[in-house]
KEKEDREN-6749 format. One line per 3 residues: number of its first residue (from 1); their letters; for each residue x, y, z of C-alpha. Coordinates in nm, 4 decimals, decimal comma. Layout:
REM residues N
NUM = a = X:Y:Z | ...;
REM end
This chain:
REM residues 411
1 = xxx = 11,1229:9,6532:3,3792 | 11,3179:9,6965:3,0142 | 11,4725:10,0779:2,9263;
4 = xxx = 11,5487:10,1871:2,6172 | 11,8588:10,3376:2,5237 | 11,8816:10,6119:2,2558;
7 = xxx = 12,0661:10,8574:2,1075 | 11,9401:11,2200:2,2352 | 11,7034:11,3802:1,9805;
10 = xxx = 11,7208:11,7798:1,9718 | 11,3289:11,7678:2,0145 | 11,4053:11,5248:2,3891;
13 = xxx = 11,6715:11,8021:2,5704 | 11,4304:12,0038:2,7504 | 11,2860:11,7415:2,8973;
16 = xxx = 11,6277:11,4706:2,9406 | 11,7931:11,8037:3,1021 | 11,4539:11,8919:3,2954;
19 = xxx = 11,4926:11,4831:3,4444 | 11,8988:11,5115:3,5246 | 11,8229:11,8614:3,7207;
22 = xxx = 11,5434:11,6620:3,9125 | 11,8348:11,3839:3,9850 | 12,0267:11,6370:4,1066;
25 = xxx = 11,8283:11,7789:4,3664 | 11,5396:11,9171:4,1496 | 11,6461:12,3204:4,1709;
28 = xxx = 11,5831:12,4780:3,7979 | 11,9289:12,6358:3,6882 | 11,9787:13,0199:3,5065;
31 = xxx = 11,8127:13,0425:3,2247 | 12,1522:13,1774:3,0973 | 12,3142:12,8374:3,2225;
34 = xxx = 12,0675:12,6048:3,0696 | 12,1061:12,8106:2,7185 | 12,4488:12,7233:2,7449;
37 = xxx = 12,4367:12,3671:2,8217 | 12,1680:12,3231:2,5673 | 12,4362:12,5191:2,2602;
40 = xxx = 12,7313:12,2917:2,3861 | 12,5534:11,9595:2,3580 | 12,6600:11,7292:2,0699;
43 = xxx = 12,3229:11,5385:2,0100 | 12,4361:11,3004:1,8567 | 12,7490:11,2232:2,1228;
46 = xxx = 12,4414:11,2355:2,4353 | 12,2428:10,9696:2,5748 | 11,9196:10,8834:2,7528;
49 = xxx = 11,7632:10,5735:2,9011 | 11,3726:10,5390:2,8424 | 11,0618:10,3737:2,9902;
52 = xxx = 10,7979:10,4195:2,7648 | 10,7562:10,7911:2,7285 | 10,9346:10,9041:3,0291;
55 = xxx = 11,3460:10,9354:2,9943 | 11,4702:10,7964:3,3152 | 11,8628:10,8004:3,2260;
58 = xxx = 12,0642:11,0828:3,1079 | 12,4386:11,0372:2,9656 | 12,6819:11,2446:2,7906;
61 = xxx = 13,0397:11,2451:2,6113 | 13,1639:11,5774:2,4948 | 13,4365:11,5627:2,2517;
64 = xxx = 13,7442:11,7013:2,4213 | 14,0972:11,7064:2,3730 | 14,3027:11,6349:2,6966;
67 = xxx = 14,7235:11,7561:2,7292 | 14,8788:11,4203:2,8379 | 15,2649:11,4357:2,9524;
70 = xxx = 15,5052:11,5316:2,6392 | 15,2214:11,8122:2,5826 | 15,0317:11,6227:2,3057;
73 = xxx = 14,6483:11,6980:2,3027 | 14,4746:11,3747:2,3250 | 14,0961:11,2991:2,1976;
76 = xxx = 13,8934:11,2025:2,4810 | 13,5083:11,1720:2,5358 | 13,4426:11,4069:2,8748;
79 = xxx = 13,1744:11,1867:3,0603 | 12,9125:11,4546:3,1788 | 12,5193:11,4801:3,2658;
82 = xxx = 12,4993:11,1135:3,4011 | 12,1652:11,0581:3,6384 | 11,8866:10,7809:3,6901;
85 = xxx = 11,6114:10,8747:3,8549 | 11,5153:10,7757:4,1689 | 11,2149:10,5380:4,0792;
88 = xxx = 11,4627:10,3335:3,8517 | 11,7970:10,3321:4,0825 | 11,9745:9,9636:4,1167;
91 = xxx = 11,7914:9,8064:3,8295 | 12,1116:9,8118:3,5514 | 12,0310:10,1952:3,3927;
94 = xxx = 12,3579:10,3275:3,4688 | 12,5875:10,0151:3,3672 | 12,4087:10,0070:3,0558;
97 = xxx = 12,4588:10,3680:2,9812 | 12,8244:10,3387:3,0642 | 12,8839:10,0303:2,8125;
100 = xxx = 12,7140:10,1888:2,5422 | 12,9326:10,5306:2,6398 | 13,2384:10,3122:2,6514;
103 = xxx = 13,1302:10,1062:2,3166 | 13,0479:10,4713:2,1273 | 13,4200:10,6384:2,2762;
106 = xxx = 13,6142:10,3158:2,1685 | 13,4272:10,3649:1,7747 | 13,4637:10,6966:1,7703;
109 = xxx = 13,8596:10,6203:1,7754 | 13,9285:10,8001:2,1696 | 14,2022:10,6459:2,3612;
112 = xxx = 14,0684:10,8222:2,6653 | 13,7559:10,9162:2,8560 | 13,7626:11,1575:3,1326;
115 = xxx = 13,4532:11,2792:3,3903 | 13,4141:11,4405:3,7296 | 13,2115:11,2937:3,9744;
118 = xxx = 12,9570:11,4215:4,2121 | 13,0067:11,1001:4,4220 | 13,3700:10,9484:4,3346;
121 = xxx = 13,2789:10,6066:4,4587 | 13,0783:10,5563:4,1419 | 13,3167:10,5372:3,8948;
124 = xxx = 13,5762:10,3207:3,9776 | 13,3887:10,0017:3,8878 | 13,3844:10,0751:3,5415;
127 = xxx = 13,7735:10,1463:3,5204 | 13,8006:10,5590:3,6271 | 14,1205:10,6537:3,8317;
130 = xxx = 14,1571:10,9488:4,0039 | 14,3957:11,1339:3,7790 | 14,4211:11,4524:3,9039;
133 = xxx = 14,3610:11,6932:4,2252 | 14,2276:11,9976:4,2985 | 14,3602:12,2460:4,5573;
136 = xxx = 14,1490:12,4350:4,7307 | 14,2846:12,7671:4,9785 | 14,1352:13,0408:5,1960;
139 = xxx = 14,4102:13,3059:5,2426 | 14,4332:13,5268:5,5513 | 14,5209:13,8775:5,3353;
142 = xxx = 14,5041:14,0627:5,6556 | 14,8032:13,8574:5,7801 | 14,9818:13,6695:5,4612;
145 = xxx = 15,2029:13,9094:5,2515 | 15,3634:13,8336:4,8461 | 15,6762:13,8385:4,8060;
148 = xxx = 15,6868:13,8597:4,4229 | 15,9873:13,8114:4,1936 | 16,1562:14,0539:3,9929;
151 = xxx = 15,9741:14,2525:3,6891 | 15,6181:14,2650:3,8613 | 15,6569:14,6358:3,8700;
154 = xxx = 15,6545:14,6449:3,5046 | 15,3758:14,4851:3,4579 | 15,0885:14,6645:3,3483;
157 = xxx = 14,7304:14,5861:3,5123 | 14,3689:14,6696:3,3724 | 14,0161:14,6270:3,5008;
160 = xxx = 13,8040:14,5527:3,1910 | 13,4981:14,3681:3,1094 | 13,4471:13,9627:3,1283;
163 = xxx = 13,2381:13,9360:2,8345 | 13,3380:14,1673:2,5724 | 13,4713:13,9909:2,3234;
166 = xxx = 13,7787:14,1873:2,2691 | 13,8420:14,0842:2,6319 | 13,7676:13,7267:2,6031;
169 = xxx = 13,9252:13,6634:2,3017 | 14,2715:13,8076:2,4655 | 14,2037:13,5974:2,7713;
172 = xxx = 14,1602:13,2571:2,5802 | 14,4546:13,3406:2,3569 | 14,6578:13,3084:2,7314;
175 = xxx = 14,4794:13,0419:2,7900 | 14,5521:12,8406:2,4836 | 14,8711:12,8939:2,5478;
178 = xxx = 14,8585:12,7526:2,8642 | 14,7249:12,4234:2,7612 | 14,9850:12,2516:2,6285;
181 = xxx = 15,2051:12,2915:2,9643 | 15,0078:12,0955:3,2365 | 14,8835:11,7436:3,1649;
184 = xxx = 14,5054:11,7128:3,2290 | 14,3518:12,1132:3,0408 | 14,1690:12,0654:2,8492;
187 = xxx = 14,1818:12,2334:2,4828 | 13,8644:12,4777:2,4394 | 13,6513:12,4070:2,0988;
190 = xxx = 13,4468:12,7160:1,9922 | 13,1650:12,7604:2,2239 | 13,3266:12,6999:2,5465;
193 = xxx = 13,4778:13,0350:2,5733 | 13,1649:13,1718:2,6867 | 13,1883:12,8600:2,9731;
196 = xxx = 13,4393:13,0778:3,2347 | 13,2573:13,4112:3,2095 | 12,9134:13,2713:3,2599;
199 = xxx = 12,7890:13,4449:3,5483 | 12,4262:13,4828:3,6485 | 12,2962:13,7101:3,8469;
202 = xxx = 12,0704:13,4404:4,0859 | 12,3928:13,2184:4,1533 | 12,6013:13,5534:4,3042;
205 = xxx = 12,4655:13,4619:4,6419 | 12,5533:13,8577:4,6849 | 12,8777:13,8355:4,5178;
208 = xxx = 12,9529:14,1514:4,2703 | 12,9091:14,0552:3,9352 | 13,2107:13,8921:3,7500;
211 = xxx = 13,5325:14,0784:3,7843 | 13,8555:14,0336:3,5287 | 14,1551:14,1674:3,5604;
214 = xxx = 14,4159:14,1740:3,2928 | 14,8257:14,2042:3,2857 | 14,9706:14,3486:2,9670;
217 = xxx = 15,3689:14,3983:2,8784 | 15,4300:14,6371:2,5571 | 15,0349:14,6054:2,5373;
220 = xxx = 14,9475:14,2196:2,4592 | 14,7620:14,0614:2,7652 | 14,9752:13,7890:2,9234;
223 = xxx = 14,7985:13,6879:3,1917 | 14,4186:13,7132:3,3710 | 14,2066:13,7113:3,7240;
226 = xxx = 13,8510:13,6254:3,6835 | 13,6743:13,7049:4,0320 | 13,3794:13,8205:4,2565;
229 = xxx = 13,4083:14,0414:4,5194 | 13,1920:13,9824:4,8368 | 13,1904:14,2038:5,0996;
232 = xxx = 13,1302:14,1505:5,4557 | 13,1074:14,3540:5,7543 | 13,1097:14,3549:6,1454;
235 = xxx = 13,1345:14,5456:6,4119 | 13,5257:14,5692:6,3729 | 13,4763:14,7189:6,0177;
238 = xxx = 13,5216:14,5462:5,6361 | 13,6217:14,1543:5,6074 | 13,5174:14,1460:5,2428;
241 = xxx = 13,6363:13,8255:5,0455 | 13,7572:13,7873:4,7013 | 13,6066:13,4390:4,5420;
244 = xxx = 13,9174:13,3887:4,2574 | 13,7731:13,2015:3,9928 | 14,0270:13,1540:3,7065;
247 = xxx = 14,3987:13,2794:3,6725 | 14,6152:13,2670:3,3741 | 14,9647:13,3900:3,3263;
250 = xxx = 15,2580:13,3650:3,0886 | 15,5429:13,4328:3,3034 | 15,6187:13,4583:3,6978;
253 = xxx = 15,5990:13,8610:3,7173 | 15,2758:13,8768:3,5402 | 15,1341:13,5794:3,7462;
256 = xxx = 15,2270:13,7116:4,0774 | 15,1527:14,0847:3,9888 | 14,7893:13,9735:3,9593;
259 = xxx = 14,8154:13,7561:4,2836 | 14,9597:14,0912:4,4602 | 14,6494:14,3106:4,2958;
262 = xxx = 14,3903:14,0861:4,4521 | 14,5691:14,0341:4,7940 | 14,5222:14,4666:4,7961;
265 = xxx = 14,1511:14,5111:4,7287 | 14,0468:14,7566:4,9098 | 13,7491:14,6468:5,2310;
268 = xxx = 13,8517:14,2483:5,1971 | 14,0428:14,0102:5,3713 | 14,0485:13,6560:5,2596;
271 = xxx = 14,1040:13,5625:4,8914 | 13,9189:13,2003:4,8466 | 14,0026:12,9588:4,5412;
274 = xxx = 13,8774:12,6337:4,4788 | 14,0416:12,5080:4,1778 | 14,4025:12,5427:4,1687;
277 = xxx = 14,7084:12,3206:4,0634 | 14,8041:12,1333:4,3757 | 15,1747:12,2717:4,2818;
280 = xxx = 15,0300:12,6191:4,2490 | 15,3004:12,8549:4,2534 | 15,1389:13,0635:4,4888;
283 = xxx = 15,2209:12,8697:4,7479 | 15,5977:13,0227:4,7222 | 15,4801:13,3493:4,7315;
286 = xxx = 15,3195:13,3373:5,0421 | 15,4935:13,4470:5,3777 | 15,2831:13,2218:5,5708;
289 = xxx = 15,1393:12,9157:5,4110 | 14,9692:12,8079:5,7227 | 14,7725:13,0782:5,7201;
292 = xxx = 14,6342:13,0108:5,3489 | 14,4283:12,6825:5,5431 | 14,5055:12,5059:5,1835;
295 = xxx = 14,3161:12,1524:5,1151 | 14,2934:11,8890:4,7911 | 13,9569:11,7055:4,7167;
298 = xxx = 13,9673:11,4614:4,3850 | 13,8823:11,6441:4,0772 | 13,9515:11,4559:3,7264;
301 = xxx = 13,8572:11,0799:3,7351 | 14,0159:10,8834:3,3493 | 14,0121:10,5773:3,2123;
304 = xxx = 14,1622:10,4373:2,9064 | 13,9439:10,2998:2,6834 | 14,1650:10,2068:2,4203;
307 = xxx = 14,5202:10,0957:2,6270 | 14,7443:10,0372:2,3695 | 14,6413:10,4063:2,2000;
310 = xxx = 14,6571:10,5220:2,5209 | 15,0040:10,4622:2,6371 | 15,1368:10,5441:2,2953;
313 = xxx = 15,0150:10,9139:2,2671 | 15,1949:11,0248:2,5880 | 15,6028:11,0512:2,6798;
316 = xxx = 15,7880:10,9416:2,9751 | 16,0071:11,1231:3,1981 | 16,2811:10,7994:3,1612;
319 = xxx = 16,2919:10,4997:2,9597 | 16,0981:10,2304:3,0358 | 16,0406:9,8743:2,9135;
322 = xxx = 15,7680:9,7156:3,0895 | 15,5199:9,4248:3,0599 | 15,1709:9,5105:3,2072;
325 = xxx = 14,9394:9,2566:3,2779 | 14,6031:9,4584:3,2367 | 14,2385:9,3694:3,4649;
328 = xxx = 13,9514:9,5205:3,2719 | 13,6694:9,3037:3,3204 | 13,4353:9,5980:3,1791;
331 = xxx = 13,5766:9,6869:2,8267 | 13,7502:9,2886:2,8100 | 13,9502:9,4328:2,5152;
334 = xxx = 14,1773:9,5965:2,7307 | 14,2504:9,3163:2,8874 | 14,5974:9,0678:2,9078;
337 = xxx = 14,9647:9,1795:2,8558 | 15,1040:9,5003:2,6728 | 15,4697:9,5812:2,6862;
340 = xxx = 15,5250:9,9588:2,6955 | 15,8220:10,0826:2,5834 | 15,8877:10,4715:2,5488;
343 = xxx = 16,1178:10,8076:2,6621 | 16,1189:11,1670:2,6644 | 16,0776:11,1186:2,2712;
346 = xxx = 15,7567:10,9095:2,2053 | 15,6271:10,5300:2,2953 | 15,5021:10,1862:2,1605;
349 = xxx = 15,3008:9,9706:2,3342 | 15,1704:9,6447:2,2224 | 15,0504:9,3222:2,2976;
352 = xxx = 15,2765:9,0403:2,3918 | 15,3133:8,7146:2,5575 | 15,6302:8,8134:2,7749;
355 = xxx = 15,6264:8,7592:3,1341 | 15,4332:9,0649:3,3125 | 15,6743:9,2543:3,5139;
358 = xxx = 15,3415:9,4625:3,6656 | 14,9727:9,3497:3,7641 | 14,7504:9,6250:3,8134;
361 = xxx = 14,3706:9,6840:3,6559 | 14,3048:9,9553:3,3998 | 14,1814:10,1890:3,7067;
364 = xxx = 14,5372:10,1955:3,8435 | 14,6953:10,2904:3,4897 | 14,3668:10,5593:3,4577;
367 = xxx = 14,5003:10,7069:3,8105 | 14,8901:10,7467:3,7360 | 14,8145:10,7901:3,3117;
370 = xxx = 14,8389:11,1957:3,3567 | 15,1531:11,1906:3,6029 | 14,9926:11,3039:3,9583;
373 = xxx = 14,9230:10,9508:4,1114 | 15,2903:10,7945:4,1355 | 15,2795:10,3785:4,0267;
376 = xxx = 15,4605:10,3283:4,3866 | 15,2292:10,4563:4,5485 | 14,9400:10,2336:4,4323;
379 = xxx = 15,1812:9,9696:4,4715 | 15,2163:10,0526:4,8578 | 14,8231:10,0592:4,8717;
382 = xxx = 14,8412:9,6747:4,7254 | 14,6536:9,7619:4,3539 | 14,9890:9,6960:4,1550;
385 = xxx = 15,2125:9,3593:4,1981 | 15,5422:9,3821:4,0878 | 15,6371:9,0933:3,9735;
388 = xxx = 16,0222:9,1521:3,8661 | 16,1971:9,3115:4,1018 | 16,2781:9,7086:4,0355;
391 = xxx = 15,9924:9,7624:3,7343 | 15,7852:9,9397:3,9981 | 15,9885:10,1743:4,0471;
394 = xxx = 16,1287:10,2353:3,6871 | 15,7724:10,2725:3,5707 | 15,6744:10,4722:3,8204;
397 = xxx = 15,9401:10,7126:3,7817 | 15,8937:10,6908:3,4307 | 15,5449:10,7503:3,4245;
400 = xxx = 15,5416:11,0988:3,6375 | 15,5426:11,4339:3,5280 | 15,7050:11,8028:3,6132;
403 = xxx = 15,3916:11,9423:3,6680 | 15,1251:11,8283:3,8417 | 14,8307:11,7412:3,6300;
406 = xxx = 14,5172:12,0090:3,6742 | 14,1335:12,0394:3,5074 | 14,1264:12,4044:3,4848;
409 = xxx = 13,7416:12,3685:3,4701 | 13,4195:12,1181:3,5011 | 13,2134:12,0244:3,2488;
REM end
């Protein structure tokens, strides 16, 4: 059985979107959800596989702009909408969806392509590293207190409306601000503002409706708290629980002066997040971090499709001068020795025919690229050699980052 693999056609989405909700699981999302999807799709960026008539593959690349260590905002294609349905599993649809992805990213002049994965042990065979973490936390309000750093008083606190757009204009201001500080956010084109207030009514699950909260100082907003607010009760009275979305500040009394707000909702007791910075500052806030039952699940998945580029656009916490001898079996250009050599200040990286100091495949450099996966550490796991003694451990060191390396948001 052949497929054919084309470009999406405007006149195709309903039904290549209709086929990747059947993939995954075959539930019909809000109409408001599907609207959205269907404005932020670049046509001509989006794939499908075809038998005949009947679309069978679905495959996407948004056109993104990734913070890499240094703070430069990188192109990248974000990987998204990927399915094959079930009649056509195991037969070569999704390897030939991701060479022509990888193909189109390369000519389209992206270093990088990024994705999240609904089962992580997908990806890694065509070159994605687990780049980044997510942390997630359910905190015992009823028994953790804040203690919050000087100036929080001063900070001024307002419950306004998600979506107006005086509101979400302020919010995204914060939040572009924010970008070029953590390796991994992503830079928001026009249209995906409307992406962290979406909030339809069938998907509350009897959650309020969308809740934002904003801090001001001499009245400009410098920080945010998108939430719901789902209350519970027993027979020993309110255990409410406040489901934190998305938070945003510009400074540590604004940040933890909306932490303290939603720790003192009235009727609740557990604040839940799902998304946070695995460094999340929170964490030093807290009187009891036990208590805040705080986990990490993978979250973004890179690869560099273009090493060279790659390597070049992002700084380094040390100097380094290193020979890597590259695996990529699946984009073969990749592939053979590049010497890196970079600092705080910028980076080259070309090809040579020095001795490799490292072996590793382009998975391992997608996995330690942003800063959060330390070279050593893959090294200790066996899937980089060092082959001169000490250039582990100078690249690695060289390699990390201050911050740990966050997706504020899926896609």
């Amino acid at each position: 059985m052949t497929t054919d693999l084309r470009v999406l056609r405007p006149d195709d989405w309903d039904e290549w979107y209709g086929k990747l909700e059947r993939a995954f699981g075959g539930a019909a999302e809000s109409p408001e959800e599907r609207a959205l999807w269907s404005d932020l799709t670049e046509h001509d960026r989006f794939i499908g596989a075809w038998d005949g008539e009947e679309c069978v593959g679905t495959a996407g690349a948004f056109s993104f702009r990734v913070t890499v260590p240094g703070g430069a905002s990188v192109k990248a294609g974000g990987v998204t909408m990927v399915s094959v349905a079930s009649t056509h599993r195991r037969r070569g649809v999704l390897t030939s969806m991701m060479r022509r992805q990888l193909d189109d990213v390369r000519s389209w002049g992206e270093p990088l392509a990024v994705l999240t994965a609904s089962e992580p042990v997908i990806y890694g065979r065509f070159g994605y590293g687990v780049a980044t973490q997510q942390l997630r936390a359910e905190i015992d309000t009823s028994r953790v207190r804040l203690t919050v750093p000087e100036g929080t008083d001063d900070v001024r606190l307002r419950l306004v409306e998600p979506g107006a757009d005086a509101v979400r204009d302020a919010c995204e201001a914060v939040y572009a601000r924010r970008v070029a500080t953590r390796p991994g956010m992503l830079a928001r084109l026009p249209g995906w503002e409307r992406l962290p207030v979406l909030d339809p009514e069938s998907d509350r699950k009897g959650s309020s409706p969308l809740q934002c909260l904003v801090a001001e100082r001499d009245g400009e907003v410098v920080g945010y708290a998108r939430y719901f607010n789902k209350q519970d009760w027993d027979a020993a009275g309110p255990k409410g629980t406040i489901e934190l979305r998305d938070l945003e500040a510009l400074d540590p009394a604004a940040y933890a002066a909306l932490w303290r707000l939603l720790f003192d909702i009235d009727l609740t007791s557990t604040i839940t997040t799902y998304n946070r910075p695995v460094d999340d500052a929170f964490q030093h806030l807290v009187t009891d971090v036990r208590r805040c039952r705080i986990g990490v699940r993978d979250s973004l998945h890179l690869r560099l499709v273009d090493v060279g580029a790659a390597l070049e656009t992002r700084t380094y916490q040390t100097p380094v001068d290193v020979v890597f001898e590259v695996e990529d079996a699946f984009c073969p250009w990749n592939e053979g020795r590049w010497r890196l050599t970079g600092d705080a200040k910028g980076a080259s990286c070309e090809r040579t025919a020095d001795a490799a100091d490292l072996a590793l495949s382009v998975r391992e450099l997608g996995a330690a690229y942003l800063g959060g996966v330390s070279l050593t550490s893959l090294g200790a796991a066996g899937r980089v050699r060092e082959l001169r003694q000490g250039a582990l451990a100078e690249a690695s060191i060289a390699f990390s980052s201050d911050v740990a390396p966050w997706l504020p948001h899926g896609f």
